[in-house]
NUSERO-157833 format. One record per residue (C-alpha): residue in three letters; x, y, z. Coordinates in steps of 0.2 Angstrom, whole numbers. Example, Ala and Ser with C-alpha at 12.3 -4.5 7.8 and 13.67 -1.06 7.14 Angstrom:
2
ATOM code     u     v     w
ATOM  ALA    62   -22    39
ATOM  SER    68    -5    36
//
This chain:
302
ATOM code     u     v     w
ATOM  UNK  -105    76  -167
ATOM  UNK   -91    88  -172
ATOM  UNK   -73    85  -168
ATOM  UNK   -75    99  -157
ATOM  UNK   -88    95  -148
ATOM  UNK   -82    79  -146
ATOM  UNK   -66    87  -138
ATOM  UNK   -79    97  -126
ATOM  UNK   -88    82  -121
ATOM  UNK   -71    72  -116
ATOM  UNK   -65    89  -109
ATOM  UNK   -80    90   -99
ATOM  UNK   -79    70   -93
ATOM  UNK   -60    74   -89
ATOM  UNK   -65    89   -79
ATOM  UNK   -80    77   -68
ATOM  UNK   -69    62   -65
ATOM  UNK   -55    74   -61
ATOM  UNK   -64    82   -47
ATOM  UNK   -70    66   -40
ATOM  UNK   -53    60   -35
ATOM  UNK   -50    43   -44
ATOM  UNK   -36    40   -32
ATOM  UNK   -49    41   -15
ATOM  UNK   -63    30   -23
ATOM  UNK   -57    13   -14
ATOM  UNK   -57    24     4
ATOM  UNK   -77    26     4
ATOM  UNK   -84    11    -4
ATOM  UNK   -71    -1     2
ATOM  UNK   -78     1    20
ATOM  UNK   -91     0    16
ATOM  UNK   -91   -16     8
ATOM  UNK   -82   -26    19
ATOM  UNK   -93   -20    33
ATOM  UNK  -109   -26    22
ATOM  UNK   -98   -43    20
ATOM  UNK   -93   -47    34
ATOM  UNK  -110   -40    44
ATOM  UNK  -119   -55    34
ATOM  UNK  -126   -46    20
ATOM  UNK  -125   -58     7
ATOM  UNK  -133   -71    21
ATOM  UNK  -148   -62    23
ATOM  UNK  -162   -69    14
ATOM  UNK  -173   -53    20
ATOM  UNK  -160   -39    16
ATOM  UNK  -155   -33     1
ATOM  UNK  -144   -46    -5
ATOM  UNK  -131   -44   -18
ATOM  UNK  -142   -30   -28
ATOM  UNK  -139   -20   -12
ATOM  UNK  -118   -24   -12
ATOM  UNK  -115   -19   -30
ATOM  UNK  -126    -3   -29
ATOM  UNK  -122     1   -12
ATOM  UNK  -103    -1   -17
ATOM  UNK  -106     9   -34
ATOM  UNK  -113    22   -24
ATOM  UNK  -101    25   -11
ATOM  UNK   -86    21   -24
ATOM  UNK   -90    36   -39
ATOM  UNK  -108    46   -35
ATOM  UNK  -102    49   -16
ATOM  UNK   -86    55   -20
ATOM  UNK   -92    67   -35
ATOM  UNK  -103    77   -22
ATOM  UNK   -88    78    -9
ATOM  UNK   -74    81   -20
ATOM  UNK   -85    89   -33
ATOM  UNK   -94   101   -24
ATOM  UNK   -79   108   -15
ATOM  UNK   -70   111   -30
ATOM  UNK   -85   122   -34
ATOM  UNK   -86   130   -16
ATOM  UNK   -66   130   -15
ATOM  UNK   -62   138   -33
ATOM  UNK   -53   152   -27
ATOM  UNK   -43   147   -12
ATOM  UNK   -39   130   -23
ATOM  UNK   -33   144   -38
ATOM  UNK   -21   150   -26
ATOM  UNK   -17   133   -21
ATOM  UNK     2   124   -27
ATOM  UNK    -5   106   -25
ATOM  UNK   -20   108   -36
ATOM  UNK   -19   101   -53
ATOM  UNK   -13    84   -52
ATOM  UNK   -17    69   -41
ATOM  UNK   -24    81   -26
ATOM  UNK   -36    86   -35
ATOM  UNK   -41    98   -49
ATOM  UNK   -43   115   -51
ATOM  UNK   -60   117   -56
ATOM  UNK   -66   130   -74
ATOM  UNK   -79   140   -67
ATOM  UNK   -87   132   -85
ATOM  UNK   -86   118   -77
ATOM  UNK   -95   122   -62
ATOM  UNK  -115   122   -66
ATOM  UNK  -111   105   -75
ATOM  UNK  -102    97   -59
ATOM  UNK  -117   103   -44
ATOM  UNK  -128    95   -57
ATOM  UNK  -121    78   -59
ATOM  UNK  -117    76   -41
ATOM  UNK  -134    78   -37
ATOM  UNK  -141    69   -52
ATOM  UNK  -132    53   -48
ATOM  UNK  -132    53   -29
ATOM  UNK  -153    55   -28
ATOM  UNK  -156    37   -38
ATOM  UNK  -142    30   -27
ATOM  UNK  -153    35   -12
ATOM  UNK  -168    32   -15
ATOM  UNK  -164    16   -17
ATOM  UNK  -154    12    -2
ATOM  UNK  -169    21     7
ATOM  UNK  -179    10     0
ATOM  UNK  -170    -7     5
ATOM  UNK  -166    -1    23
ATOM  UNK  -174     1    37
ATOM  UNK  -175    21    47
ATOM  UNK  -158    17    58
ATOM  UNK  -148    14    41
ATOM  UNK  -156    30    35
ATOM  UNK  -152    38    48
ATOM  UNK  -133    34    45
ATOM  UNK  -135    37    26
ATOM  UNK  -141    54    31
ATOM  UNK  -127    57    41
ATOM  UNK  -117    51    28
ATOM  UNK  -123    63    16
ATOM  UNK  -124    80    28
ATOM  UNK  -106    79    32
ATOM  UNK  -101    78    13
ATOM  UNK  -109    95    10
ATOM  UNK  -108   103    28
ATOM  UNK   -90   101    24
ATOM  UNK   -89   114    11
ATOM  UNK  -106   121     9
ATOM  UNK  -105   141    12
ATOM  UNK  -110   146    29
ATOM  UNK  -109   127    36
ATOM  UNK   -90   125    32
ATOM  UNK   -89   113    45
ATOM  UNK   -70   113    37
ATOM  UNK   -64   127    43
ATOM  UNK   -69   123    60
ATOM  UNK   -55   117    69
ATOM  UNK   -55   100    76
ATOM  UNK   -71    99    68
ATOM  UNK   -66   100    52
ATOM  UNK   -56    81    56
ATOM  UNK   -71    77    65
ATOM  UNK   -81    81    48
ATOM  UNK   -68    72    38
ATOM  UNK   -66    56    49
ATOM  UNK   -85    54    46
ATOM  UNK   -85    54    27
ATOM  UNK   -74    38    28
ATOM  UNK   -82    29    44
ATOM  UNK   -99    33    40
ATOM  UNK   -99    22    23
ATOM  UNK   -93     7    36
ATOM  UNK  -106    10    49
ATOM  UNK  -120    12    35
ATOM  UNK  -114    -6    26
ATOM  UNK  -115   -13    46
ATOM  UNK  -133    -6    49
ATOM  UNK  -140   -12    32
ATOM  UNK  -135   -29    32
ATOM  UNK  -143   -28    48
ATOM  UNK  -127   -34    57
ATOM  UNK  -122   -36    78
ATOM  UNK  -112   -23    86
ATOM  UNK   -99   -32    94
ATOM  UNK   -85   -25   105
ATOM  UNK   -74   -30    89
ATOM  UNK   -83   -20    80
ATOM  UNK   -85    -8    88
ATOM  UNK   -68    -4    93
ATOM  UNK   -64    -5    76
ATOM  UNK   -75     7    71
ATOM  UNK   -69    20    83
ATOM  UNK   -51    15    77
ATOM  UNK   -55    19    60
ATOM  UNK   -62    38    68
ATOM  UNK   -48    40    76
ATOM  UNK   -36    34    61
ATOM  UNK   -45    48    51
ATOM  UNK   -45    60    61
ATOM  UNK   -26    60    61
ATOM  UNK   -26    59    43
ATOM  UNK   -35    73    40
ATOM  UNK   -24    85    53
ATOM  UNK   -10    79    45
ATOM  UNK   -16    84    28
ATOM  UNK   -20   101    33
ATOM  UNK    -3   103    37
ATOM  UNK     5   107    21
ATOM  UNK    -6   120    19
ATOM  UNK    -5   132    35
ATOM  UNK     4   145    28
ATOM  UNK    -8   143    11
ATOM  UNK   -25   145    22
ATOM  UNK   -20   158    35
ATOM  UNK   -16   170    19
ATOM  UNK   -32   167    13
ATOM  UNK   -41   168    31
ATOM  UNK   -48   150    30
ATOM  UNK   -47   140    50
ATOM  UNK   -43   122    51
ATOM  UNK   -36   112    65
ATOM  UNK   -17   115    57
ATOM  UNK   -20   132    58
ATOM  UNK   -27   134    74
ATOM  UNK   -11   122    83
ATOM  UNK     2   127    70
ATOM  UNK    12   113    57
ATOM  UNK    23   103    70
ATOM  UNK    11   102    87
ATOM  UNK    -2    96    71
ATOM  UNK     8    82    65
ATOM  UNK    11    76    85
ATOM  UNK    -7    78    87
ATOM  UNK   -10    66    71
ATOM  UNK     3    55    78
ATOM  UNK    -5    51    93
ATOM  UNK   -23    48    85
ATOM  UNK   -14    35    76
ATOM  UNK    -7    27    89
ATOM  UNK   -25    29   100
ATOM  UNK   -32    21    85
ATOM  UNK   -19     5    89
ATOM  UNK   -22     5   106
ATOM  UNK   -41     2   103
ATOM  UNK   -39   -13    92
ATOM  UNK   -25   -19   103
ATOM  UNK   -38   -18   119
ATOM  UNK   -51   -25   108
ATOM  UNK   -41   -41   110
ATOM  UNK   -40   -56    92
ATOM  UNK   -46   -52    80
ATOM  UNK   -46   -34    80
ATOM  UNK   -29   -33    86
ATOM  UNK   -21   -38    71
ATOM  UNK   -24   -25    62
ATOM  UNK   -15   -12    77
ATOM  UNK     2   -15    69
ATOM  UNK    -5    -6    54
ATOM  UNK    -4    10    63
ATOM  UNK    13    10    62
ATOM  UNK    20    16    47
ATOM  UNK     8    30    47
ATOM  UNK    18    35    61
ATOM  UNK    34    32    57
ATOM  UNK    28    42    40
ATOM  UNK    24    58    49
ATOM  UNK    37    59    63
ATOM  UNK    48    67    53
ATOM  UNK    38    82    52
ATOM  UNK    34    83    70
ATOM  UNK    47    99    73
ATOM  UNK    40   107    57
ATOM  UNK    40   125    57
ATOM  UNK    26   133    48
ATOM  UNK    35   144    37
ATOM  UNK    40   125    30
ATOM  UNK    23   116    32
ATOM  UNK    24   112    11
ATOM  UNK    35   100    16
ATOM  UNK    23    89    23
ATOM  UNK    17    87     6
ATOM  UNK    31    74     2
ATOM  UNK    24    64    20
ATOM  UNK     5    67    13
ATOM  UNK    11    60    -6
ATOM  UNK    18    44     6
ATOM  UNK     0    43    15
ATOM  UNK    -8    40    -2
ATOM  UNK     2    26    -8
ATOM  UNK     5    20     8
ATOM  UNK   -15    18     9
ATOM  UNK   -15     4    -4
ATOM  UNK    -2    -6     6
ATOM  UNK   -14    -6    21
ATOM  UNK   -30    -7    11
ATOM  UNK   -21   -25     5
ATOM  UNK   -15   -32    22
ATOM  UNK   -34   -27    30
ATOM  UNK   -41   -36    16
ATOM  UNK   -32   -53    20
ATOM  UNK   -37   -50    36
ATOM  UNK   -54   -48    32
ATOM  UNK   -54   -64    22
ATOM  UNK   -47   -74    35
ATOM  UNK   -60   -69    47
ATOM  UNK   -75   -73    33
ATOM  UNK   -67   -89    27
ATOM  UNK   -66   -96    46
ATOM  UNK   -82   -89    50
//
């Protein structure tokens, strides 16, 4: 191999791992997991074991994330060309070279993944799994773009996160409890906010290019209030849910605290949100931390 192919090849590796977002992997196959975890996956001598951990955490960590993130950089190109945030941690800007190369190895490593976890499950986790999957693409695909519906498009989003969770719960064939449950709907209602809020920075962006989302139908500041009280909903739940779901409600917080400075937020100004959304993605490893210690208090007492 020539030196300059060799400069295509990493190029082109760059370009793939780029548009998968790195720094969101954790956000998909962490939920899901911890819900196979602590649903008793491990435990079940009938289920897929640990095969069906590591694979089903692989899958959900790097494939799943190349066909969200990947194939809306293909779909997105020229809105994202017009885009100020694109080109670092937010994302790439996709070369229409790359383009052909991307659709392919999303769908090349998705399908082994799938067919396995069909395999192993049962039809209720397939059914979740396809759920899973038809959000990723309805998301961005022409004609569905289920993200420029308003309020569907956080509806849309909230399920790429929850959904890996769910699936991890059904496939270790594990007990909906209240505590579950309410835990689960937190996590929607977390994602939901997080979502609206992340559309806010780009109001003025996508109204100039006629793209919809629940930013630009409510406008920057009644956006960030709206994503303020999904977060608190999503506290209330788990404080209702009584111990030990309840824990976690104080973890709401600082989400809240992060965006209430934007709640007055004129559109003309919405790229300011981008310094509260830049807050969001650190601020996710923090939480990611504390729920994990959590977690493993709840496994280690039983």
């Amino acid at each position: 191999m020539t030196t300059s192919e060799r400069s295509g090849v990493r190029t082109a590796v760059g370009q793939l791992v780029g548009s998968s977002r790195p720094v969101s992997w954790i956000n998909t196959a962490y939920p899901f997991a911890a819900a196979y975890l602590l649903a008793g996956g491990l435990a079940d001598d009938d289920g897929p074991g640990l095969v069906g951990l590591v694979l089903g955490t692989l899958y959900f960590l790097i494939p799943y994330n190349l066909l969200m993130y990947g194939l809306n950089d293909v779909w997105d190109y020229e809105s994202d060309l017009r885009n100020p945030r694109k080109g670092g941690i937010e994302g790439v800007v996709l070369s229409r070279r790359w383009h052909r190369l991307t659709v392919w190895s999303a769908v090349l490593t998705n399908v082994p993944f799938l067919v396995y976890l069909v395999a192993v499950g049962d039809p209720a986790s397939t059914a979740v799994l396809a759920v899973s999957v038809f959000a990723v693409v309805a998301y961005s695909a022409p004609r569905l773009r289920f993200k420029e519906r308003p309020l569907l498009d956080s509806a849309t989003s909230s399920t790429h996160f929850v959904s890996p969770a769910v699936f991890g719960l059904v496939l270790a064939d594990g007990r909906l409890t209240g505590a579950v449950l309410a835990a689960l709907v937190a996590f929607f209602c977390w994602g939901m906010a997080s979502q609206a809020f992340g559309a806010v920075q780009d109001v003025e962006a996508d109204r100039a290019a006629g793209i919809g989302s629940v930013a630009t139908r409510l406008g920057a500041a009644r956006t960030v209030r709206a994503a303020m009280v999904f977060y608190a909903l999503a506290g209330v739940v788990l404080l209702l849910a009584g111990p030990p779901a309840a824990l976690a409600a104080v973890l709401v917080v600082p989400y809240i605290i992060n965006i209430a400075r934007f709640r007055h937020l004129d559109d003309a100004d919405c790229e300011r949100a981008n310094a509260g959304w830049r807050r969001f993605l650190w601020l996710n490893l923090v939480t990611g931390f504390l729920v994990t210690q959590l977690f493993i208090a709840l496994w280690m007492t039983g």
